[in-house]
N, C-alpha and C positions, 0 to 999 in steps of 0.2 A: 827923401828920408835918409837921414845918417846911416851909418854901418852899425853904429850900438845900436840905435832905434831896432832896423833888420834884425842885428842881431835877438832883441828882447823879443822881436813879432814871431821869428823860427823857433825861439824856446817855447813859448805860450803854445804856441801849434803843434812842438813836438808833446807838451805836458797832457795838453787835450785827447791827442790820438791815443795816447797811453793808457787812459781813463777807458776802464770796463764799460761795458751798457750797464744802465741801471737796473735792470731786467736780470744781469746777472749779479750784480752785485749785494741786491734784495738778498737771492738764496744764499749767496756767499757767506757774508755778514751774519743772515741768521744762524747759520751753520757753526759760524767762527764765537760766535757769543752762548753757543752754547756749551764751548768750551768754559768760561768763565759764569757760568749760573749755578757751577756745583758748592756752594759757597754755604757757611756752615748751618745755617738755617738753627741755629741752638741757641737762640735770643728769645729772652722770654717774650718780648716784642718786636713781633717781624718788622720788616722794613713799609715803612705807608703806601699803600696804593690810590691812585687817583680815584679821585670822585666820580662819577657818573657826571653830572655838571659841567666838567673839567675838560670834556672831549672837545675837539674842532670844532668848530662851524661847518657842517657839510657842504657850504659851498666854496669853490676852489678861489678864490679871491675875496678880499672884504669891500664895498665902495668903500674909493678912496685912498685903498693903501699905494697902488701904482702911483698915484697923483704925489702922493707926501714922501714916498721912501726914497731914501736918498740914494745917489748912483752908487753902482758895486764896485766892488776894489776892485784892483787886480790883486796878482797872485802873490800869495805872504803866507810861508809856513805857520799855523799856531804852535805859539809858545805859552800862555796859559788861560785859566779858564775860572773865570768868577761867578759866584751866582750867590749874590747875597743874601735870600731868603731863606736858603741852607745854611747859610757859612760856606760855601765850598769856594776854596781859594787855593787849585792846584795846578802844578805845572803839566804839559801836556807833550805829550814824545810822538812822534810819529808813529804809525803802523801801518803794514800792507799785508800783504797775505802770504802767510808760509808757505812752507814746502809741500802741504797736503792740499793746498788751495786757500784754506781758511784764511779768512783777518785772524791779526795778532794781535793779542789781546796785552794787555799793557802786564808787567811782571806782575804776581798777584801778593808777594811779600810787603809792595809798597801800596800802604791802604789809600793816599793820598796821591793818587795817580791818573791821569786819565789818557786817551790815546786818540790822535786825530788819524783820519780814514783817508791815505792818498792818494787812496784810488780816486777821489769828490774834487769836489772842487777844496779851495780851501775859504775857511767863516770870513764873510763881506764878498767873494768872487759871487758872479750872478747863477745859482742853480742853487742844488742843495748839498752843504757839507754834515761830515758825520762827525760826532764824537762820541766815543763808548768808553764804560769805567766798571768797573767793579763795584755791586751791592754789596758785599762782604768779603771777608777771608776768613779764616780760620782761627782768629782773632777777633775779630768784631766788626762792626760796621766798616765799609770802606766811602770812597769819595761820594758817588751817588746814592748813599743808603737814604736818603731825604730825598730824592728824585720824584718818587710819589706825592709827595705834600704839595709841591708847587701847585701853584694859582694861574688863571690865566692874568696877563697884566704884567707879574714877575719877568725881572730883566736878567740875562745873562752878559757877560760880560768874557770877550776873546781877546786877547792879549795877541800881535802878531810880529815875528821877526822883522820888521820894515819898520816896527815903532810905533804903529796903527793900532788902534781899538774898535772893535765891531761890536756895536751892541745890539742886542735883539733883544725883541719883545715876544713870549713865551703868548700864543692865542691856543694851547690846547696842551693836554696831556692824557694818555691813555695806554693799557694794557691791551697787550698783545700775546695770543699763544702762539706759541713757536709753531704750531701747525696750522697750517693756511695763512702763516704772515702776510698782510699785505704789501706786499714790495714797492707795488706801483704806487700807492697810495703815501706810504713813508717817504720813499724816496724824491718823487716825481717833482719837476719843475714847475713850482707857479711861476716862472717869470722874472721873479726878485730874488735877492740875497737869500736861503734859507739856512736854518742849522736846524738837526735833530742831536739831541742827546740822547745816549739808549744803555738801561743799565737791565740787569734782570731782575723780574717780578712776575706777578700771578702767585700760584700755590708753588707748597715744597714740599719736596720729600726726598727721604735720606737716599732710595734708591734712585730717583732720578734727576735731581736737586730743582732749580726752578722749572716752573711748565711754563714761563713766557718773558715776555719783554716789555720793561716800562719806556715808552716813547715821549719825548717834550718835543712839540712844533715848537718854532719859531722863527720870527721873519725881523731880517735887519730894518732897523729904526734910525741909527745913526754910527756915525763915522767921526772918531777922533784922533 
């Protein structure tokens, strides 16, 4: 093996070690997005929530999808993020977790914003990556206010520093209250490429603004 090779094999390994347990990054994250749920909720039409219909497949793999999904990248910061059954076509910044512990949630002045989770893997690496956005600001709808509408079937679409496209195929979406989130369940590894998208949803109110979190499963399909 070359010295660049070595080299790129001690980076990956350092980036791994780096990376929270999922177990805590569950609490983390929902902690950190509850910063960004206080959003102005004064739309005569709140933001959509998933169907009942819409939820997973309660079982943790589908036949077949191991068989057809194509190998995972390696590691490629996201740079933007498409999902054309919304229109949402925004660029995507990194984020980690503050000074309090929390993720950081992406500036809330720009409604066209989203933010990838460093702590994860990054969208096409083999485990599960995260991206979170803002339901609203104080102004109006923000990037995932249509988060809830999506179908299953619906493609996203990750844009990646290396040049690379990761696309995924959306098999579920669902609300979450921020108390008793499932961490394991969002989080956890089937095996293959995953991404969650995660905006706020459920109910609102002025004093405590959203009660939970809209989640999108999905599992990469292809690589361009």
């Amino acid at each position: 093996m070359s010295a660049s090779e070595l080299s790129e094999v001690a980076e990956e390994e350092e980036r791994r070690r780096k990376r929270a347990p999922w177990g805590v990054i569950a609490l983390v994250l929902l902690t950190g997005l509850a910063l960004i749920r206080n959003g102005s909720g004064e739309f005569d039409v709140g933001p959509p929530q998933p169907a009942s219909a819409a939820a997973p497949d309660s079982r943790t793999t589908v036949p077949g999808i191991l068989a057809t999904a194509p190998a995972p990248l390696p590691f490629a910061a996201a740079d933007r993020i498409r999902i054309p059954a919304i229109r949402v076509d925004a660029p995507v910044m990194p984020v980690g977790l503050d000074t309090a512990g929390w993720i950081a949630a992406p500036p809330p002045d720009d409604p066209n914003l989203a933010g990838w989770f460093t702590g994860g893997v990054s969208p096409g690496e083999k485990g599960t990556s995260v991206v979170v956005g803002h339901v609203d600001n104080t102004k109006g709808p923000a990037v995932f206010y249509g988060l809830g509408s999506l179908k299953k079937g619906n493609r996203i679409e990750v844009d990646r520093q290396d040049g690379r496209t990761a696309v995924f195929e959306i098999y579920g979406i669902e609300v979450f209250a921020k108390a008793g989130f499932p961490g394991d369940r969002v989080y956890g590894s089937k095996g293959t490429p995953e991404l969650r998208v995660i905006t706020c949803g459920g109910g609102f109110s002025k004093q405590n603004g959203y009660d939970g979190n809209v989640v999108v499963f999905a599992r990469l399909v292809e690589a361009r």
